[in-house]
C-alpha positions, 0 to 999 in steps of 0.5 A: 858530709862527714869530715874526711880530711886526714888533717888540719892545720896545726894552728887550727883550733882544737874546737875547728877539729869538730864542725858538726860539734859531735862524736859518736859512741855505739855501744853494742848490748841489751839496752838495760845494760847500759844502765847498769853498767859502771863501765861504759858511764864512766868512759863516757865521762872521761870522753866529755871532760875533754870534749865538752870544753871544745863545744863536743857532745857525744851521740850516743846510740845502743844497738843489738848487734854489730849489724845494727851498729854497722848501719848506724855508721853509715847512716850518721855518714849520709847524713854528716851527723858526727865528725868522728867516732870512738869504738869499743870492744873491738874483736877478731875479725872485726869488719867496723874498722875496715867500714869506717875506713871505706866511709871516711869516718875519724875514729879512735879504737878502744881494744887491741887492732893492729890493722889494717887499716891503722886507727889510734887506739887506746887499749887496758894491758888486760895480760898484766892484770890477768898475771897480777890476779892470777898469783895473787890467787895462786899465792892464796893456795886456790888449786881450782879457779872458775873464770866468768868472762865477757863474750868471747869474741871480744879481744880482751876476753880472748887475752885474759882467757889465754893469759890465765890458761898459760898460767895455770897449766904452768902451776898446775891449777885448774881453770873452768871457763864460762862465758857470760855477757857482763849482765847480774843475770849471767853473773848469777846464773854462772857462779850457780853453775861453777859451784856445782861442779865437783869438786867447785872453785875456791875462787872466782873470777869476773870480767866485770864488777856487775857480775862480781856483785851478783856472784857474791850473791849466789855465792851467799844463796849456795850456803857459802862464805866469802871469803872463806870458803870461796874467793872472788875478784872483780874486774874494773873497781867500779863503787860497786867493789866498795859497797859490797860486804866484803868489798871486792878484791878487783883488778883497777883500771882508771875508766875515766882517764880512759875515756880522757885519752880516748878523747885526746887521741881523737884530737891529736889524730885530727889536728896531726893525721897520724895514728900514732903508738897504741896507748897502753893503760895500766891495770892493777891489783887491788886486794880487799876483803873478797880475797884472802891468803890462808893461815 
């Protein structure tokens, strides 16, 4: 069975926390995307530096919807496959939590959930980012932005869209949005379709660096040049930002120590019981080639 007591001894050992030696991981996608995803290979990363050491592997499973990833939880509950569980992109309405509370399932939420039911989560100030993006961009006299966000139902999209909306309406800058899936194809697609409008965008803005990089790409096929006649930020600052000619400008976020606290989270939620503060990771601005202020 799955480990559902709400808490250990203190003295326990942290590598007793886990007796069945495993978390899981679901990541809800196309399965081709998690291979060229820097993001979530990363997270995983900073997860297992912290969990490996204790005899902790993570079970990974790719599914196609939130229904697929529903009954994976309980399947891995009826069989005690896991001891605990980290869930990523959380949404509104979001019906995972309140099922891993119904099976007894540990877990640590990866997105902003203000319950209930409570969980530890860890979270990217994605409203500060937004901010710090935005008037850089602002400041470099773009008067029209594009932005070409992850699906809309997660809620750190939904917060970058209202942040950004907020701030352009109070500088008078015109915002399009379009919704993509974090995938080079939706990247691609969308920027073509953002530079026809009229009159296009002088800057774009990803919400991943997989889109940013096949943004500049048909930035480059519609005759245009970066960063010239069009700006483009990326999301995340994954290598991909630093091998592109010019490299991109990005809104950083340390993935790594993400997935590190995540896996620290779980931890101290297991030797304590408590859920504890949400866990607020900062993001910043890094300026490179892609973005500049005008002469």
């Amino acid at each position: 069975m799955v480990n559902t007591v709400g808490h250990l001894d203190s003295g326990a050992s942290d590598a007793a926390l886990f007796p069945q030696g495993a978390i899981g991981l679901i990541r809800t996608a196309p399965r081709r995307m998690v291979t060229v995803e820097p993001f979530f290979m990363e997270f995983i990363a900073g997860v297992e530096s912290e969990l490996t050491p204790l005899g902790v592997s993570v079970l990974l499973a790719v599914v196609e919807d939130v229904d697929a990833e529903c009954e994976t939880y309980r399947r891995w509950a009826s069989m005690g496959m896991v001891d605990a569980v980290l869930v990523v992109n959380i949404h509104a309405n979001d019906p995972r939590p309140h099922l891993l509370h119904e099976l007894g399932i540990p877990a640590v939420l990866v997105g902003q959930w203000s319950g209930p039911p409570e969980f530890p989560s860890v979270t990217a100030n994605d409203a500060a980012a937004m901010t710090a993006v935005f008037s850089h961009l602002a400041e470099g006299g773009h008067r029209k932005i594009a932005h070409i966000t992850g699906p809309a139902q997660y809620a750190h999209t939904q917060q970058r869209c209202e942040v950004l909306d907020v701030l352009a309406r109070q500088r008078g800058i015109r915002v399009l949005t379009f919704e993509g899936d974090y995938s080079d194809t939706s990247g691609e697609l969308l920027t073509t379709e953002a530079l026809a409008s009229d009159p296009p965008p002088t800057a774009l803005i990803f919400d991943n660096d997989v889109m940013a990089v096949a943004g500049l790409h048909a930035v480059r096929s519609a005759g245009k040049k970066v960063p010239d006649d069009v700006a483009i930020v990326g999301w995340d600052d994954s290598p991909l930002c630093r091998l592109t000619e010019p490299p991109l400008t990005t809104a950083t976020l340390d993935i790594f120590a993400m997935g590190q606290q995540a896996a620290r989270s779980l931890v101290t939620s297991l030797k304590t019981g408590d859920v504890g503060a949400p866990t607020l990771m900062t993001a910043t601005l890094n300026a490179r080639g892609s973005t500049r202020v005008p002469q």
